[in-house]
C-alpha positions in Angstrom: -10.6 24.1 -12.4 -12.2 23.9 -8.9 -12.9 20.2 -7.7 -16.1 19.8 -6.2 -16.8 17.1 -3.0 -18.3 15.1 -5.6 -14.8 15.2 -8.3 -12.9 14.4 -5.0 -14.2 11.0 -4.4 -14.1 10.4 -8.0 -10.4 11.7 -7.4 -8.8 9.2 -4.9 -9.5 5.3 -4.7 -9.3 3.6 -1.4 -7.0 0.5 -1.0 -6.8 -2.2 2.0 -3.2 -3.1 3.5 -3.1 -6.2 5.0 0.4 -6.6 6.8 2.5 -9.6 7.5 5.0 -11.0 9.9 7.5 -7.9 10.5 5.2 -5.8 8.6 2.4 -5.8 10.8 4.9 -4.8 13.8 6.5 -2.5 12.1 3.2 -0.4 11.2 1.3 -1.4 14.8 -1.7 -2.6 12.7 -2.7 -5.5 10.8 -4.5 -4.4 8.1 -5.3 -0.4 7.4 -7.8 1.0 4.5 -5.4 3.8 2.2 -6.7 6.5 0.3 -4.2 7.2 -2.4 -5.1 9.8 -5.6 -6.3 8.4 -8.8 -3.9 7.1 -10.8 -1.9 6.1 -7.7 0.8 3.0 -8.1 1.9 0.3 -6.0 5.2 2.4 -6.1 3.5 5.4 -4.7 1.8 3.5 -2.5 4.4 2.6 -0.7 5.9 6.1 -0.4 3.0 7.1 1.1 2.7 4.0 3.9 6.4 5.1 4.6 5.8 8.6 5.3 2.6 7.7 7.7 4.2 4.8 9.7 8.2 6.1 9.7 11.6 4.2 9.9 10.8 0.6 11.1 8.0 0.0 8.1 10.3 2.2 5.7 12.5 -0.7 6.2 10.7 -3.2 5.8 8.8 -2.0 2.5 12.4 -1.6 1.4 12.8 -5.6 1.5 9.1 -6.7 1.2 7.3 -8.3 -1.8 3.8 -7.6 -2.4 0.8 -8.4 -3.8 -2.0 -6.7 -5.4 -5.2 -8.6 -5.2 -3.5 -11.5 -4.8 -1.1 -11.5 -7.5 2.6 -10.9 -7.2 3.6 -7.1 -8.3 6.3 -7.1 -10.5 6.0 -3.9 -11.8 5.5 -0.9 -9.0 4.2 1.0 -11.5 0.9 -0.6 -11.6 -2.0 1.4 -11.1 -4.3 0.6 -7.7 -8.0 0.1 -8.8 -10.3 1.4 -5.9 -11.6 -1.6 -3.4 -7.7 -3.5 -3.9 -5.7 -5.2 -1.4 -2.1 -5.3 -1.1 -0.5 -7.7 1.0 2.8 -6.3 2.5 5.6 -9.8 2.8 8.3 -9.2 4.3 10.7 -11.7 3.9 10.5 -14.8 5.6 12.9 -17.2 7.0 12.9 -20.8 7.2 13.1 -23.7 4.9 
């Protein structure tokens, strides 16, 4: 089947990454809107913010915590609704 322009948007949702501490070092940027297919999870997500911004935010994902919409994910395998925002935490020191 071919997809048309108009399937394509329907295709892919767009997600904004808001990034934290380390985070927002690590990918040069403080916040960045993501266009991941439909269907996409925070899991897949983050593969695909590693492979644009490289080793330093690779690591960081590694050890971050995140949320979706303002809710801690506990399960990567939650789908991203189009308009989201994940918040990318690395950890934090302190007391």
């Amino acid at each position: 089947m071919m997809i048309t322009s108009t399937d394509a948007r329907v295709a892919t949702v767009t997600v904004t990454v808001r990034y934290f501490a380390g985070a927002k070092a690590a990918a040069g940027t403080r916040s960045e809107a993501v266009t991941v297919p439909h269907g996409a999870t925070v899991a897949d997500l983050i593969t695909a913010l590693a492979a644009d911004h490289g080793d330093a935010l690779t690591r960081v994902l590694g050890a971050a915590s995140f949320l979706l919409d303002e809710t801690a994910v506990h399960d990567r395998t939650t789908v991203l609704a189009d308009g989201a925002t994940v918040d990318v935490l690395p950890p934090f020191a302190g007391g």
